[in-house]
VOGU-3710 file (C-alpha; in Angstrom, 3 decimals, decimal comma):
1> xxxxxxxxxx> 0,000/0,000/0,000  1,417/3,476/-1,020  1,807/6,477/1,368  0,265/9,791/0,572  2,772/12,193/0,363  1,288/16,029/2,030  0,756/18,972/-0,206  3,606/20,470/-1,243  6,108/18,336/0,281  9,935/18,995/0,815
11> xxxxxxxxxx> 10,745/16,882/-2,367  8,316/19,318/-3,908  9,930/22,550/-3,430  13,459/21,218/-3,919  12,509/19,874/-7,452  10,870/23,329/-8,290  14,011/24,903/-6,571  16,388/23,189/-9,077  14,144/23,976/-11,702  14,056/27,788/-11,501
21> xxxxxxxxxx> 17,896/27,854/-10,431  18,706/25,437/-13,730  20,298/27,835/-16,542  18,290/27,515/-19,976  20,935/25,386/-21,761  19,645/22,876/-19,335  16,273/23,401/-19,641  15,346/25,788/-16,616  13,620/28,943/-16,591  13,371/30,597/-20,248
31> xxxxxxxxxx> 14,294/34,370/-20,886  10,313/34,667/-20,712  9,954/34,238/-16,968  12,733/36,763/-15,991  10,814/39,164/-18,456  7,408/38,052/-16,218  9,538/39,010/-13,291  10,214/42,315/-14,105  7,105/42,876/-15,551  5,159/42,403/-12,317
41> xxxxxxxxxx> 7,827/44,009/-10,098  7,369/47,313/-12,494  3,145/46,820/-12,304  3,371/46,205/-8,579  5,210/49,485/-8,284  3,384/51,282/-10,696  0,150/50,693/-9,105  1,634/51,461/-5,467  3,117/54,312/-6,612  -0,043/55,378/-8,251
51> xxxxxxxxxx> -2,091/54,553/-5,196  0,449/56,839/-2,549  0,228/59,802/-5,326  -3,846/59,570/-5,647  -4,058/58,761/-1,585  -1,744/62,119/-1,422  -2,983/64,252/-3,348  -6,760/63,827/-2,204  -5,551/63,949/1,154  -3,792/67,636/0,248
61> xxxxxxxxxx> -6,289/68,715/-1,976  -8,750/68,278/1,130  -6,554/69,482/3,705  -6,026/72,758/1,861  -9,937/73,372/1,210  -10,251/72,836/5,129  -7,863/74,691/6,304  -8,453/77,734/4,078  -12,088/77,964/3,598  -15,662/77,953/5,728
71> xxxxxxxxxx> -16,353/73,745/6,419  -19,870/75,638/5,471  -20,991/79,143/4,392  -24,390/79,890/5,489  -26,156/83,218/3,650  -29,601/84,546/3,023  -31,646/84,295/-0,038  -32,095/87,440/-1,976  -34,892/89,744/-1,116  -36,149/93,193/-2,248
81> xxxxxxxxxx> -35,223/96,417/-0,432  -37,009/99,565/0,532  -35,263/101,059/-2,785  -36,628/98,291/-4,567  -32,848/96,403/-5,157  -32,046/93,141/-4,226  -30,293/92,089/-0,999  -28,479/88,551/0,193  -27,167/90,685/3,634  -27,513/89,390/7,245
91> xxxxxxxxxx> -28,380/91,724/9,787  -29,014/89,640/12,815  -25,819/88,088/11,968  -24,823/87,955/15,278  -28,059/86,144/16,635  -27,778/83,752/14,039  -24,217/83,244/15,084  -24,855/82,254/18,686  -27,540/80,204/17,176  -25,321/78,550/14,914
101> xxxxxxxxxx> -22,980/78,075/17,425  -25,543/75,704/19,716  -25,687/72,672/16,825  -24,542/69,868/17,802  -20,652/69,498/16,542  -19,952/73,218/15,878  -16,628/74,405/16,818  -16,756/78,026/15,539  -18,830/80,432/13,485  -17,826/83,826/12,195
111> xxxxxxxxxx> -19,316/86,403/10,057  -17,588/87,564/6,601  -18,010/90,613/4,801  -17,049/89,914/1,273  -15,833/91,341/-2,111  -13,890/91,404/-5,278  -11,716/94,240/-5,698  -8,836/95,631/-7,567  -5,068/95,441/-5,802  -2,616/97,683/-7,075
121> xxxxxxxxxx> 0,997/99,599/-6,449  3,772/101,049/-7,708  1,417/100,520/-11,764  1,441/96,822/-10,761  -2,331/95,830/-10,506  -4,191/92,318/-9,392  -7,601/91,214/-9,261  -8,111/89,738/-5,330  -10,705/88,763/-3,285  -11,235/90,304/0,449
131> xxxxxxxxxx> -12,173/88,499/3,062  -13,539/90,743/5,582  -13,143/88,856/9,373  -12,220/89,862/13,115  -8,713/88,865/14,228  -10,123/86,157/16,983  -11,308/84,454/14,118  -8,779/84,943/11,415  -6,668/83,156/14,074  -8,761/79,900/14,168
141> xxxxxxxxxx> -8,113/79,309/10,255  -5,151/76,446/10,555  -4,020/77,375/6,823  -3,676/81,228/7,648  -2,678/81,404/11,439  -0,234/78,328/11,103  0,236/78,411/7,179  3,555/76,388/5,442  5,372/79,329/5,081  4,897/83,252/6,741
151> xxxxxxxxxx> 6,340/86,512/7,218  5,326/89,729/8,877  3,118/89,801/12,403  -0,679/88,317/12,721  -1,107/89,859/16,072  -1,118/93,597/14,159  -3,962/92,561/11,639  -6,192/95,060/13,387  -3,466/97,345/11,976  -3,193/96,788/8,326
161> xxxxxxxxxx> -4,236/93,301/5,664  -3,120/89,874/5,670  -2,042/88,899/1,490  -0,970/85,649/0,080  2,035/85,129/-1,133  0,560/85,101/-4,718  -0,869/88,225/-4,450  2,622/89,718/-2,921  4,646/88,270/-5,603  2,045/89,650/-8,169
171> xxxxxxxxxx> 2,397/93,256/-6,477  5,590/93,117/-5,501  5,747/94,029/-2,352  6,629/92,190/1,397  5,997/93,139/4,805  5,534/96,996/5,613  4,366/98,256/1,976  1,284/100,124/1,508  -1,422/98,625/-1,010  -3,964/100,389/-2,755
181> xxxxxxxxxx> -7,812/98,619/-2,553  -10,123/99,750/-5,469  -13,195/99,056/-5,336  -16,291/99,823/-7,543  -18,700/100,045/-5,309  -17,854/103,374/-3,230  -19,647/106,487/-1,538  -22,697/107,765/-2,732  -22,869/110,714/-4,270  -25,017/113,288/-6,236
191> xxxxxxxxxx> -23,675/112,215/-9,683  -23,538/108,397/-8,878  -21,579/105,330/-6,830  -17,734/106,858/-6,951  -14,875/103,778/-6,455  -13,533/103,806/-3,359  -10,045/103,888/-3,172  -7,678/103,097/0,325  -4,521/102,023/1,121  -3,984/99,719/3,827
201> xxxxxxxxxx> -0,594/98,676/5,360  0,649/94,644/4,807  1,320/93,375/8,392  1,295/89,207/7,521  1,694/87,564/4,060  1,059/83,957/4,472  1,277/80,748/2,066  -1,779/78,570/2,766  -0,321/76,089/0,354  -3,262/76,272/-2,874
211> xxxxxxxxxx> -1,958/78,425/-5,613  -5,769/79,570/-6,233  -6,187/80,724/-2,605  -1,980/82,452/-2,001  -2,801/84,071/-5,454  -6,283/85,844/-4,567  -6,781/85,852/-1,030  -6,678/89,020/1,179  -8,265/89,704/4,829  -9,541/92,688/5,970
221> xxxxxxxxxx> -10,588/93,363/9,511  -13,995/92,703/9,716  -15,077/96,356/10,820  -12,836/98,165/7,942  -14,049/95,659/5,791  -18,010/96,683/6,477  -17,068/100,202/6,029  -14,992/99,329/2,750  -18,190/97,480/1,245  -20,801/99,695/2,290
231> xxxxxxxxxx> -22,224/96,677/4,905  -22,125/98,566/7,762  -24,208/96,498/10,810  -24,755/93,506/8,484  -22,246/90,868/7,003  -22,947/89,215/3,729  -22,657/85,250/5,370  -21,744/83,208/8,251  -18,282/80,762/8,279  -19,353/77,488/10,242
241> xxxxxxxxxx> -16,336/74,911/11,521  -17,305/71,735/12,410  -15,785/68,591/13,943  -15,847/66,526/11,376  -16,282/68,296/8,103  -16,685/64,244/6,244  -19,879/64,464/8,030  -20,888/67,724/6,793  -23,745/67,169/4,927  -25,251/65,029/8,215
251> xxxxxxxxxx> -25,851/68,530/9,867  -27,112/70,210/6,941  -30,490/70,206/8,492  -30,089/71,366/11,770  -27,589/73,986/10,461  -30,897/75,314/8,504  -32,873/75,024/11,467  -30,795/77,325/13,379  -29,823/80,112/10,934  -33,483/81,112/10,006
261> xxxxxxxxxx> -36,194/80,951/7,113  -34,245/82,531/5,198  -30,630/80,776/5,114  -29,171/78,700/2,939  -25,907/76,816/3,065  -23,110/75,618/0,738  -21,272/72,990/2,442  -17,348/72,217/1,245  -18,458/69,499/-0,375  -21,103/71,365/-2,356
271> xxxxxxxxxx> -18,146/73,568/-3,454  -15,812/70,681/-4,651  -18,066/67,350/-4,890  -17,160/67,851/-8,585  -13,689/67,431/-8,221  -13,510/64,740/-5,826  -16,053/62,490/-7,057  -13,516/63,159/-10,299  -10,531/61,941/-8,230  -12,740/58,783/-6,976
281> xxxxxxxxxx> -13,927/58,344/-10,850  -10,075/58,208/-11,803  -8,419/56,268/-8,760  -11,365/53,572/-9,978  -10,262/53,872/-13,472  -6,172/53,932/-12,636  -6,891/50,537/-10,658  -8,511/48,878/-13,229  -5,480/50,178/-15,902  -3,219/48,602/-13,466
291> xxxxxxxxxx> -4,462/45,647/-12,547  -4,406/44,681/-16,386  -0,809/45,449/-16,564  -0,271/43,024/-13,390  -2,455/40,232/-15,467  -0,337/41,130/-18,745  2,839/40,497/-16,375  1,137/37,660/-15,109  0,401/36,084/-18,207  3,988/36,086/-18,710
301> xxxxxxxxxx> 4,495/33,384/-16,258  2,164/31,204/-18,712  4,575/31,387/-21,613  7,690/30,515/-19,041  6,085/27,252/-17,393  5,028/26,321/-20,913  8,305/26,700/-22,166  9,530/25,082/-18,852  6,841/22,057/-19,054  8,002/21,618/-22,493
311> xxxxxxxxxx> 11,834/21,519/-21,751  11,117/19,267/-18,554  8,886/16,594/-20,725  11,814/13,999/-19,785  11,932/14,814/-16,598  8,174/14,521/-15,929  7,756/10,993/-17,596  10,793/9,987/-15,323  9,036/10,960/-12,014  5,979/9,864/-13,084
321> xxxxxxxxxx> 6,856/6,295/-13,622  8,356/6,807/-10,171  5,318/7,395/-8,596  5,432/10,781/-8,528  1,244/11,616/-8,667  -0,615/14,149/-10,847  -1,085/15,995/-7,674  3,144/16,149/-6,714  3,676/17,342/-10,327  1,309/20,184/-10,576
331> xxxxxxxxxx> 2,110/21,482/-7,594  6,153/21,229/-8,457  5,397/23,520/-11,659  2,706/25,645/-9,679  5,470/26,224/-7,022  7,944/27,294/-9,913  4,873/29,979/-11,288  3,993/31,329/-7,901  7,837/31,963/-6,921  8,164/34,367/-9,770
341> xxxxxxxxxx> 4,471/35,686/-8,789  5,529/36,571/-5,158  9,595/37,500/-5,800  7,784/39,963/-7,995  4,815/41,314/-6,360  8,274/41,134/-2,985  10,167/43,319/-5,491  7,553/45,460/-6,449  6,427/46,135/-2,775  9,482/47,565/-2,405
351> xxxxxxxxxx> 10,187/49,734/-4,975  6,872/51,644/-4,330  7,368/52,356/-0,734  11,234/53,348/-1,647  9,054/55,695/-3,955  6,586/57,239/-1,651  9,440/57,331/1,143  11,541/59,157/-1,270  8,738/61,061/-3,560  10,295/64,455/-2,940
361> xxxxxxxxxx> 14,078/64,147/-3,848  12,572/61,855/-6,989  10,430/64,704/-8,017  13,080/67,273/-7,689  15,300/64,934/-9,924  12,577/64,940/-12,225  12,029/68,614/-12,307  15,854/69,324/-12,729  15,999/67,275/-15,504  12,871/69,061/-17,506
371> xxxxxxxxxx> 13,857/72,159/-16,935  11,970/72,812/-13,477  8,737/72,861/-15,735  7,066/69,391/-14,458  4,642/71,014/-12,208  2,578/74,069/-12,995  0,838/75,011/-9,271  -1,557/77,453/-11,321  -2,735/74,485/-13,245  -2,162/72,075/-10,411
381> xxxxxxxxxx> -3,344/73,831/-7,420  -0,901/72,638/-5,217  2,736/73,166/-5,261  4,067/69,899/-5,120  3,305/66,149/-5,653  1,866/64,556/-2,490  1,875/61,073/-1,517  0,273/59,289/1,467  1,596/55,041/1,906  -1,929/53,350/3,184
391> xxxxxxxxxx> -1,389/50,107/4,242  -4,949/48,959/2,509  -3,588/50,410/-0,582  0,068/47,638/-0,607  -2,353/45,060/0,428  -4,761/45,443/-2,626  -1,519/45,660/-5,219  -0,069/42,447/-3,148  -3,638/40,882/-3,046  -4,027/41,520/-7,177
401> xxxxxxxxxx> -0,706/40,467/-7,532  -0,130/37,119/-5,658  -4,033/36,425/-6,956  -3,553/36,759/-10,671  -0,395/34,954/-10,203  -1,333/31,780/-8,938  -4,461/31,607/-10,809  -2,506/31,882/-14,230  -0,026/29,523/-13,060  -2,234/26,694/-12,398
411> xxxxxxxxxx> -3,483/26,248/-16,119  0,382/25,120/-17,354  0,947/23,175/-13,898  -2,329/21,339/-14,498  -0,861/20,385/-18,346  2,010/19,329/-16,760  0,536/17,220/-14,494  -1,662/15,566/-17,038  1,315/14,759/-19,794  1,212/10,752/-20,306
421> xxxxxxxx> 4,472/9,584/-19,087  4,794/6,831/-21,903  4,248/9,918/-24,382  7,209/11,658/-22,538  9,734/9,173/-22,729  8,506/7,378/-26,285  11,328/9,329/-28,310  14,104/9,827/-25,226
//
């Protein structure tokens, strides 16, 4: 009576062993499965790599909108004036504040007085966009009070305007110059609205870290900035920070509840649901690329054992008529398949958190050697590539790996295992 031999045995893995370390004159691995090799070590990577970068810059893009900008703006619907013009203003806006302030998961609300106006000195002109706010407040904004890069004094906004850095470099100017504000909509006066024109002193210039916001954004005390716009005793919304701004849209209602009949509010992700659900849309659509480049690597490993199964036809019919069962043999040439499959998807793991580790001095490389043009902030929004390593991320690439590995290696092992041994030796 014969003994069962276990599942991948000791005798199985050395045979597979001497296969993959035999050198092709003899009939071992073929030029095809080092090219399989390499091809999943470079997909593995790739879609790593791919996964930090979209992980990153989601996580920045994100970051940026809440640590700049209102987790949710709340404002009146328009109604008709005494002189017969329409008005969005709040004047209760400090009632509705305190109200705002008692939902459930508010951290902070502050009123804004808002407006587009031009920037100018020294014949060098900018279109920006004020922010009027009180200096309690301005210091709650993470991206402003605590920005990536800052000069001048935020304690003395009460004494001058805070600028980005875009709108400095556009003017020229640093910490200590005098700006001029234009505005359209001035005094009234017998023979019409004259622009009003001041000049206020930059005391801070910080660099919130979104080209879009450094390159229009200015604050304005909140009081100046009422005078400025003609809003004196109203503001034109409410900012709202919350605890968790994922959650946003959960307080939506009782947010409305709160600020009146007639409020409205524009949450964050109102604002930029486009672009995200366009980042979710293409990490979806980069995955999928991917994971057919791992299969095309993959299938690779088809053509090797092939090769291999054809080579080791001798060899086969030998151990066969040895004993060696259907079972031993297919799992010999499935161990050689699955090697290459995991040294690989090993290899590739590697690379790609080498990568992510090392993103920056690789993208400065990259930049020195086009010229310092591979990343355009105004088109980009941000002024560098971001990366965040997730470990769900390196399990799905080793997951999609490892899995189309072994599943394409089991069609050749099975034609191995299935060659008639008489067939095999007939012409040896």
């Amino acid at each position: 009576m014969t003994r069962q031999t276990p599942p991948f045995a000791p005798f199985e893995w050395m045979i597979a062993w001497r296969y993959l370390r035999a050198r092709r004159a003899e009939g071992g691995v073929s030029a095809m499965s080092v090219i399989s090799l390499i091809g999943i070590t470079l997909a593995v990577f790739a879609l790593i790599a791919t996964l930090a970068v979209r992980s990153g810059f989601r996580a920045e893009f994100v970051d940026t909108i809440l640590g700049a900008n209102a987790h949710v703006t709340v404002f009146n619907t328009a109604r008709l004036t005494e002189a017969g013009q329409l008005s969005r203003v709040i004047e209760d806006y400090d009632d509705m504040a305190v109200r705002l302030a008692e939902v459930p998961g508010v951290t902070r609300v502050a009123p804004l007085v808002k407006g587009q106006v031009m920037a100018s000195r020294d014949g060098r002109s900018a279109g920006v966009e004020v922010f009027g706010i009180s200096h309690d407040n301005l210091l709650t904004i993470p991206r402003i009070a605590s920005p990536e890069a800052a000069r001048g004094d935020i304690m003395r906004f009460d004494e001058g305007i805070a600028i980005g850095s875009g709108v400095a470099r556009e003017l020229n100017v640093t910490v200590g110059d005098r700006i001029r504000v234009i505005s359209p909509e001035g005094a009234q006066t017998a023979f019409g609205t004259s622009p009003r024109i001041n000049a206020y002193e930059v005391v801070y210039i910080f660099t919130a870290g979104r080209y879009d916001i450094d390159r229009t954004r200015v604050y304005m005390p909140f009081t100046e900035a009422q005078s400025f716009f003609n809003r004196d005793g109203v503001a034109d919304e409410l900012e709202v920070m919350v605890i968790n701004p994922e959650r946003v849209d959960q307080m939506v209602h009782a947010l409305l509840s709160a600020a009146g009949e007639r409020a409205m509010v524009w949450t964050w992700r109102d604002a930029s649901g486009a672009f995200l659900r366009a980042l979710e849309i293409e990490d979806n659509v980069m995955f999928i690329i991917l994971s057919i480049l791992v299969l095309i690597a993959a299938m690779n490993i088809v053509s090797g054992l092939i090769m291999l199964v054809k080579n080791k036809g001798r060899d086969i019919g030998i151990l066969r008529t040895m004993g060696l069962t259907e079972g031993s043999v297919m799992r010999v040439f499935f161990i050689c398949g699955a090697s290459i499959g995991l040294l690989g998807t090993a290899l590739g793991v590697v690379l790609g958190v080498l990568f992510v580790i090392y993103i920056d001095p690789v993208f400065s490389a990259v930049n020195f050697l086009m010229g310092g043009g591979a990343w355009d902030p105004s088109i980009r929004g941000i002024y560098a590539l971001p990366a965040e390593l997730h470990l769900y991320d390196v399990l799905r690439a080793v997951g999609l790996s490892l899995g189309l590995s072994f599943i394409v290696t089991i069609l050749p092992a099975r034609r191995a295992a299935r060659m008639n041994p008489v067939e095999a030796l007939r012409y040896e």
